[in-house]
N, C-alpha and C positions, 0 to 999 in steps of 0.2 A: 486629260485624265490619265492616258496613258504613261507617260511623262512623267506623270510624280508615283503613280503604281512601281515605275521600273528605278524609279527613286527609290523607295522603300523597299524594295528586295534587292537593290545593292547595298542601302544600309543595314539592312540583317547581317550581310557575311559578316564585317569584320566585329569581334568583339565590341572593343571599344565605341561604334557606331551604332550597337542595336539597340540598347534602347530608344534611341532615336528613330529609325528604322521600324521600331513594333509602334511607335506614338505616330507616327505618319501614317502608316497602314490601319490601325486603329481608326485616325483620323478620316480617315478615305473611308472607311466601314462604314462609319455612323454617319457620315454623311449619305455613302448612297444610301443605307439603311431609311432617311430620310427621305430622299426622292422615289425610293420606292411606296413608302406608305404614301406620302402626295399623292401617287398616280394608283392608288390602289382603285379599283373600281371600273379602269379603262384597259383595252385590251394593247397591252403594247408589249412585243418582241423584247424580253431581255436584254438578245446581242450577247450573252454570257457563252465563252468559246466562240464568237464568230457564228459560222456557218454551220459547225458540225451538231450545233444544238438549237433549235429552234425553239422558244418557251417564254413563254408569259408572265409576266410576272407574277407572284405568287407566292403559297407555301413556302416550293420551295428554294425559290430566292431569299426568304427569309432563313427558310436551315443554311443555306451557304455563309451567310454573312454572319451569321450568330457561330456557325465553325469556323468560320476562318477570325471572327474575334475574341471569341475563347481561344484558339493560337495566337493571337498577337498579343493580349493579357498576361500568358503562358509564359511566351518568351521575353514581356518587358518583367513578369518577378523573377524569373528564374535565369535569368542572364548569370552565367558562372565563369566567363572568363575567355572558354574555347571560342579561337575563330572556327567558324565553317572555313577559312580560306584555308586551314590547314590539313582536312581531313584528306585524306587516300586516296585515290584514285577508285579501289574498288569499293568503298563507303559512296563512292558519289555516285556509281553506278547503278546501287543494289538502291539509292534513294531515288533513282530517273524510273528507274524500272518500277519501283513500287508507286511514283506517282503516275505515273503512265498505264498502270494498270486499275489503280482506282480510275481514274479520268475516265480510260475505256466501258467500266465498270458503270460509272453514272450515267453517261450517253447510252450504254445500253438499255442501262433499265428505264431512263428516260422513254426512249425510242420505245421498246414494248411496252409502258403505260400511257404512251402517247395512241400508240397500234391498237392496245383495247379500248379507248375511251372514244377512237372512232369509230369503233363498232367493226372494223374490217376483221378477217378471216386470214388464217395463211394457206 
């Protein structure tokens, strides 16, 4: 799985490729979207980020995958030409930082609604 994931975000860059690229990733969606409802009901570890997030499956595995496929929708209508392999140096920057700060952003709030649901104190 990982494998056709890292497939589908190197067909995003290039123009020419993305649509194909957003129909791959798409396709990956709805599928795990699928093995999640299967196993809805049992208690099983995501795995989503590895280690740094621990979470069940759930709510909100279901908002990730309905986000991240409403972006791959996004990008297979609205494909206009530009490669991503052409933008800037500091466009690609200001786009790590701001994904890197969501990401942090969700782990945290994960972690503190994990923290009150088990009842602990700080």
């Amino acid at each position: 799985m990982p494998a056709a994931e890292a497939a589908g975000a190197a067909l995003l860059l290039p123009a020419y490729t993305r649509p194909y690229g957003a129909i791959l990733v798409l396709t990956l969606l709805v599928a795990f979207g699928g093995a999640v409802w299967r196993a809805r009901g049992r208690h099983i570890d995501c795995g989503c980020f590895g280690s740094a997030l621990q979470e069940e499956l759930g709510a909100g595995t279901y908002g990730r995958i309905a986000i991240c496929a409403s972006l791959a929708v996004y990008t297979l209508l609205e494909a206009d030409g530009r490669s991503l392999l052409a933008v800037g140096t500091p466009d690609l920057a200001c786009m790590a930082l701001i994904s890197a700060g969501l990401m942090a952003a969700y782990v945290l709030i994960s972690s503190i609604a994990r923290h009150r649901k088990s009842g602990l104190t700080l």
